[in-house]
C-alpha positions in Angstrom: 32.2 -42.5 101.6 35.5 -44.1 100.9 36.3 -45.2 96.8 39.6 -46.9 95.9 40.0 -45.3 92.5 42.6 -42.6 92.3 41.7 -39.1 90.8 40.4 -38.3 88.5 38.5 -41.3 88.8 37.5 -40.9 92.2 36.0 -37.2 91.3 33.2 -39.3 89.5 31.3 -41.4 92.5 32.3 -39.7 95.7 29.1 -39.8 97.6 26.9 -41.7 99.1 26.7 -38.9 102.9 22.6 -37.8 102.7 21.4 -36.4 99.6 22.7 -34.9 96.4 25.4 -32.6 95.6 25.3 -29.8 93.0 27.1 -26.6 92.4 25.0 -24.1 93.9 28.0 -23.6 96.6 28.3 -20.3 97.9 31.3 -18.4 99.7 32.3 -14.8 100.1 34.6 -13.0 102.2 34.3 -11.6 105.7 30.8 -12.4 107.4 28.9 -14.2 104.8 27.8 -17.9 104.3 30.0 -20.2 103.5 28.2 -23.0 101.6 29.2 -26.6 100.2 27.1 -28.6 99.0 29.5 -31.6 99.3 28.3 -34.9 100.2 31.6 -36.5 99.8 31.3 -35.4 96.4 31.2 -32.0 93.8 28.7 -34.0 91.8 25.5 -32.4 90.5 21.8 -33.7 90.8 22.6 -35.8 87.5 25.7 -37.6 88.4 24.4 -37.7 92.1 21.4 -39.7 91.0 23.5 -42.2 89.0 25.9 -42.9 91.8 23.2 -43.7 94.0 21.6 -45.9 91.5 24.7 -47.6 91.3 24.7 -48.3 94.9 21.3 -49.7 94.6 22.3 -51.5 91.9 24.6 -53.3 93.5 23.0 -54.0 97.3 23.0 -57.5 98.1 21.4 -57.2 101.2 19.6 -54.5 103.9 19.5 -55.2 107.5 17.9 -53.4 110.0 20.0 -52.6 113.2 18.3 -53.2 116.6 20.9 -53.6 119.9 23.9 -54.5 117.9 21.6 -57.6 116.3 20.5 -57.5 112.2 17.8 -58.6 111.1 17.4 -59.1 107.2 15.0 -56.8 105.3 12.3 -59.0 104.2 13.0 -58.4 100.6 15.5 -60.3 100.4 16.1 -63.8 100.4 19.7 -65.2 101.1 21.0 -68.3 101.9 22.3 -68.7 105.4 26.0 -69.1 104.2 25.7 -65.3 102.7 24.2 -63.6 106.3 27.0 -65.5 107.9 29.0 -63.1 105.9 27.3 -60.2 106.5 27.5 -61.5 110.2 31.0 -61.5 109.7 31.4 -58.0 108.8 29.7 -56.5 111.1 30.8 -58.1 113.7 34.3 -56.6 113.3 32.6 -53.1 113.0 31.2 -54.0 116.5 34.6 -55.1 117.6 36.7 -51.8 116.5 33.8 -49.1 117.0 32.8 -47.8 120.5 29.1 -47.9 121.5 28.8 -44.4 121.4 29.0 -44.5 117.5 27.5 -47.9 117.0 24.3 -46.4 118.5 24.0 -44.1 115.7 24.2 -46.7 113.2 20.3 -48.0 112.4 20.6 -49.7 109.0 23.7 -51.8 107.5 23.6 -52.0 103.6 26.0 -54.5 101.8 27.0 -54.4 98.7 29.3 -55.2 95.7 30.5 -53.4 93.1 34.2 -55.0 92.4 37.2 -54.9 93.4 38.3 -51.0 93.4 35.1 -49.6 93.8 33.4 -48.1 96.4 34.3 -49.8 99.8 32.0 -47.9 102.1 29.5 -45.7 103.0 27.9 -43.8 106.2 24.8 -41.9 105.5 22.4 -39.9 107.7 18.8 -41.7 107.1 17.1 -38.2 107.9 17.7 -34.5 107.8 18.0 -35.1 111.9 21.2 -36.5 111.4 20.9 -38.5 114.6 20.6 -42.2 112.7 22.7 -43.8 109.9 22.9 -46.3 107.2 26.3 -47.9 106.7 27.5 -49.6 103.8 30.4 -52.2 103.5 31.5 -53.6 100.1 31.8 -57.1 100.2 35.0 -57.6 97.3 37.0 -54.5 99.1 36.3 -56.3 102.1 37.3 -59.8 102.0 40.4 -61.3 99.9 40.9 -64.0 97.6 41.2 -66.2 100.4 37.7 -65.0 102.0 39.8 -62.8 105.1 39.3 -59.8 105.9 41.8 -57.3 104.1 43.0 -55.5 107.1 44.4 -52.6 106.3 42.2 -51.6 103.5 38.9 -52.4 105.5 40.2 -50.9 108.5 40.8 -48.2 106.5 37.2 -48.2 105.1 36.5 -48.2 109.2 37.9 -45.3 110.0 37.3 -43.2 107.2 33.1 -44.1 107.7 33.8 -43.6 111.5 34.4 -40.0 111.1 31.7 -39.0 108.9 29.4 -40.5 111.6 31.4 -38.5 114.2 31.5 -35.5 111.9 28.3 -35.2 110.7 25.8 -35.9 113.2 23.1 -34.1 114.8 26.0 -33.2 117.8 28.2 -31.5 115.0 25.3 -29.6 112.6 22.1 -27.7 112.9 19.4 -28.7 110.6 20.3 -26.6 107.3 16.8 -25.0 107.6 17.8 -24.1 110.9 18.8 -20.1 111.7 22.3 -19.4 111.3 24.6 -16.3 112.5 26.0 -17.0 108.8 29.5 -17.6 109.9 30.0 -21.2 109.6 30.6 -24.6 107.0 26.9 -25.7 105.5 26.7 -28.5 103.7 24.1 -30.5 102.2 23.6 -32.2 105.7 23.0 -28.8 107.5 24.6 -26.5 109.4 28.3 -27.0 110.8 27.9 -25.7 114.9 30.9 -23.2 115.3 33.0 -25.5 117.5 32.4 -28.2 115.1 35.3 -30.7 114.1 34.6 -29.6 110.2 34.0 -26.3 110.9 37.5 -25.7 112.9 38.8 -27.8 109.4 37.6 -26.1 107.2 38.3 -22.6 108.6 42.2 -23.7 108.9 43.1 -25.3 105.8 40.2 -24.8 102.9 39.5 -20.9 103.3 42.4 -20.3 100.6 41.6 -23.3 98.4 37.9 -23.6 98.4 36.7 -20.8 96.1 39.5 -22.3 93.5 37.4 -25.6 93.7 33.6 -23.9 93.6 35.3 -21.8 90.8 35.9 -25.2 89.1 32.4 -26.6 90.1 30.9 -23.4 88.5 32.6 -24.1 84.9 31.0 -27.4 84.6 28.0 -26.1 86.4 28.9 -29.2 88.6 28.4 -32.0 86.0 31.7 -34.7 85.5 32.6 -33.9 82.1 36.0 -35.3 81.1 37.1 -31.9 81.0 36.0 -31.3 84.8 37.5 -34.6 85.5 40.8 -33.3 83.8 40.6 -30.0 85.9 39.6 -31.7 89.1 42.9 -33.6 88.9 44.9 -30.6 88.3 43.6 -29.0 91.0 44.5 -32.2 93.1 48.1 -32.3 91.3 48.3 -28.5 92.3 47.9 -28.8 95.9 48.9 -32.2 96.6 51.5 -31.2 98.9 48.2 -30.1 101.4 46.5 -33.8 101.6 47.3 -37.2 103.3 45.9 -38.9 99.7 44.2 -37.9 96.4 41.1 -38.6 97.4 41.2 -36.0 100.3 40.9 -33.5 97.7 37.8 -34.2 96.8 36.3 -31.9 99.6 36.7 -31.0 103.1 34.7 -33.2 104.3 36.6 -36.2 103.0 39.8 -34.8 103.5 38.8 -34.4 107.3 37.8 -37.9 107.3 40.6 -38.9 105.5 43.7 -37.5 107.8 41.3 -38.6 110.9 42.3 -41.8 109.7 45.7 -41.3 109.2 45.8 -39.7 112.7 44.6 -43.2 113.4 46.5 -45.4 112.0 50.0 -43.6 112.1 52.1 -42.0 114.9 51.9 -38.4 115.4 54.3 -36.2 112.6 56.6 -34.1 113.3 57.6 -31.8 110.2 55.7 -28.8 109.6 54.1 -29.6 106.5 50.1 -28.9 106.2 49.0 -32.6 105.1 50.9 -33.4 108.8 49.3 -30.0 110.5 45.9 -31.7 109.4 46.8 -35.1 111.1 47.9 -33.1 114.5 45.0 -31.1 113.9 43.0 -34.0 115.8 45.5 -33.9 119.2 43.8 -30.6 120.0 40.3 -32.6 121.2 41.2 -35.1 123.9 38.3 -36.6 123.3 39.5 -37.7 119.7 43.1 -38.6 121.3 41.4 -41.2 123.4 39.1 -42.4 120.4 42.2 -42.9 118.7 43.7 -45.3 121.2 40.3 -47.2 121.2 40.8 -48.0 118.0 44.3 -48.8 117.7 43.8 -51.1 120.9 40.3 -52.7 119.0 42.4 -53.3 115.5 45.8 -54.3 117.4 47.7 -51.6 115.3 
């Protein structure tokens, strides 16, 4: 998921990526499970549930996927002026994304929430990952003058982009699945060794990441202010590592955060790790050539 707000704020409603997050993380040294339950988030059951009533709160409309066409959830009854809209939207997601992840994509979900709120979502529909719900905010998305906000959105593209990349039924193992205990697991299941989050997380969280489940542990993952406080001072402390604040929410939106600054910007050339984690993506042709795909789509 991708939210505006700056830390601490954005600590509060990370989500939406398939289920719940809580604080029952796990990590040890040498040979042992490493566990995250991260969602996008280091929110408990409790603030989990409230972020995804807020989502359903504010859905305008639900359209089911089928060859690239939507077709409006029955539910809802909208004037032909709104799905023009939601036309409109998706038909630039269909423009800039390659069929290869457009497959994947089953439901769309739009919603509103403000300006500054949430501005998208991707989320596995089952515990195959193989299938996804995508959301799009509709005031992030459009401007005053009803145009698209380029940058922004495109932003919101990438970033939802590479959670589908990243967390699909290519990249994990069902988390109930067996496990040599060596790799990532988060909520979603089990990150394959080779894995674009494992390889992440195993080269830029393995010193940080017991300093945030540490945190998560105080509040017994629940947003406090206090954890909100500490959550930002763990940002402030380490915000020489990420390409924005709200990549240090977790690895997996710091992943899909300095994806889309791989994206979006030419290659760097200091030395520093927030630019080791945007050349981190030049090791997997496969990503190099994504990249230029999109660039070429959105005329960057």
């Amino acid at each position: 998921m991708f939210n505006k707000k700056l830390l601490p704020a954005i600590f509060i409603s990370l989500l939406l990526f398939a289920g719940c997050s809580n604080s029952q993380n796990n990590i040890s040294n040498n040979n042992a499970k490493i566990e995250a339950k991260s969602n996008h988030s280091s929110n408990s059951e409790e603030t989990q549930s409230a972020v995804d009533d807020d989502i359903e709160k504010n859905t305008r409309a639900i359209y089911s996927i089928s060859n690239g066409v939507l077709e409006l959830d029955s539910s809802f009854e909208l004037s032909e002026d709104k799905i023009k809209v939601h036309k409109t939207l998706w038909n630039k997601v269909k423009s800039v994304y390659p069929d290869s992840v457009l497959e994947k994509i089953s439901l769309l979900r739009i919603i509103s929430d403000g300006k500054g709120g949430t501005t998208g979502a991707a989320s596995a529909l089952d515990e195959t990952n193989s299938t996804f719900e995508f959301t799009l905010d509709l005031d992030d998305s459009f401007d005053e003058n009803n145009k698209l906000t380029d940058k922004d959105f495109y932003h919101t593209l990438i970033h939802e982009l590479f959670h589908i990349l990243s967390l699909n039924d290519s990249q994990l193992s069902p988390a109930d699945s067996q496990s040599d205990n060596s790799t990532f697991v988060i909520d979603e299941g089990i990150c394959n060794k080779d894995s674009y989050l494992n390889s992440f997380f195993n080269e830029f969280w393995t010193n940080i990441y017991p300093e945030l489940k540490k945190l998560e542990d105080a509040h017994d993952g629940i947003m406090t202010e206090a954890y909100q406080d500490e959550a930002y001072e763990f940002y402030l402390k380490y915000e020489y590592q990420f390409v924005t604040d709200y990549a240090a929410s977790n690895a997996v939106e710091d992943i899909a955060e300095s994806f889309t600054m791989f994206v979006m910007k030419e290659a760097p050339v200091d030395e520093s790790i927030k630019s080791k984690k945007i050349n981190f993506f030049y090791n997997y042709p496969e990503l190099v050539e994504l990249r230029e795909t999109l660039r070429n789509n959105l005329e960057l």
